[in-house]
C-alpha positions as CSV (number, residue, x, y, z in Angstrom):
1,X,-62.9,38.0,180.4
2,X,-61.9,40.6,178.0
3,X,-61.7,44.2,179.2
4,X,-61.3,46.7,177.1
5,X,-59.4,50.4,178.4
6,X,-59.1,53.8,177.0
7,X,-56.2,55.5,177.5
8,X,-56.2,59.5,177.3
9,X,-58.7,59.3,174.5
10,X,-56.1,57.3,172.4
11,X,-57.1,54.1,170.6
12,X,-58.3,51.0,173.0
13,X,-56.4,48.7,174.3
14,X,-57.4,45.2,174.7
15,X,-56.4,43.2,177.7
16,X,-57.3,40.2,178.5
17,X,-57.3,39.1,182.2
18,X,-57.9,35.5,183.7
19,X,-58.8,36.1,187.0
20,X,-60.8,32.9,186.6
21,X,-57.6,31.2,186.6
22,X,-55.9,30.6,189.9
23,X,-52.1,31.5,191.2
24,X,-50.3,27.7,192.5
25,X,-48.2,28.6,196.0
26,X,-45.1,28.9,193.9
27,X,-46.7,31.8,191.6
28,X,-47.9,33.5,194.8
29,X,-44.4,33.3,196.5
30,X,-43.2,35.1,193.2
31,X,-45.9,37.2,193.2
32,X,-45.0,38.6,197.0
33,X,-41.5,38.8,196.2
34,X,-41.7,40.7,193.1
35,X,-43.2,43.9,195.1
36,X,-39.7,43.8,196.6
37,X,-36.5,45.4,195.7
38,X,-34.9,42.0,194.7
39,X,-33.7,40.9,191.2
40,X,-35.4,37.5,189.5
41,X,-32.2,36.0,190.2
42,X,-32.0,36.9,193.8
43,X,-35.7,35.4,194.1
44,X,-34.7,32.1,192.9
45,X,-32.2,32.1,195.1
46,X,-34.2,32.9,197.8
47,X,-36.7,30.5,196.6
48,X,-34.3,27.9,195.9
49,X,-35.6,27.6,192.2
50,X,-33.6,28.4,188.7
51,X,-33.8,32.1,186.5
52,X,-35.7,30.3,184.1
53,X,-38.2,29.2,186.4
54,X,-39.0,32.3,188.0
55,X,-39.4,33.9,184.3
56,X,-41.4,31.1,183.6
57,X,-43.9,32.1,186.8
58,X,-43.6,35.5,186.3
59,X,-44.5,35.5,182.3
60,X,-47.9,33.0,184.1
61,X,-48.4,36.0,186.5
62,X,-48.4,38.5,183.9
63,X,-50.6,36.8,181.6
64,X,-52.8,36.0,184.7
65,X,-52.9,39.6,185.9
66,X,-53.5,41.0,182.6
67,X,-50.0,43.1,183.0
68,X,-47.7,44.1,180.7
69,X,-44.5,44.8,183.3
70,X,-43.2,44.1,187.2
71,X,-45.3,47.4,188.2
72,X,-48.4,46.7,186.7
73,X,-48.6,43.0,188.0
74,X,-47.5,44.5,191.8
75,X,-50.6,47.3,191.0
76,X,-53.2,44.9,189.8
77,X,-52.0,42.4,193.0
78,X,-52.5,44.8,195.0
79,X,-56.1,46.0,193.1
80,X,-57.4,42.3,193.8
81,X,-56.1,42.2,197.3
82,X,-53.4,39.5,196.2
83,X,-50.4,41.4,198.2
């Protein structure tokens, strides 16, 4: 699904969002962790998992929320009832 947003009467921005596409467990732990005050590198360890692997899952969860940082991926989570 492509959704297309104004912003202040500026040029449109597209954005495409794949809600279609579902979060694994691991993305979701992510997910719920990255509302939270801790570093990517403190979620690993928390998680058990490397850096690199939580960037991966977060760079999945951005494209998958259609966000462009940590705070709009938290908002839009939050939007769809995710967190």
């Amino acid at each position: 699904m492509v959704r297309v947003e104004r912003a202040g009467g500026g040029p449109a921005r597209r954005r495409v969002v794949a809600l279609g596409e579902p979060f694994s467990d691991r993305e979701l732990e992510v997910l719920r962790m990255l509302a939270g005050p801790l570093s990517q590198r403190e979620i690993g360890a928390e998680l058990f998992i490397s850096l690199n692997t939580v960037k991966t899952h977060t760079k999945t969860i951005y494209r998958k929320l259609g966000a462009a940082d940590r705070t709009d991926a938290v908002a839009r989570a939050r939007e769809l009832g995710l967190l």
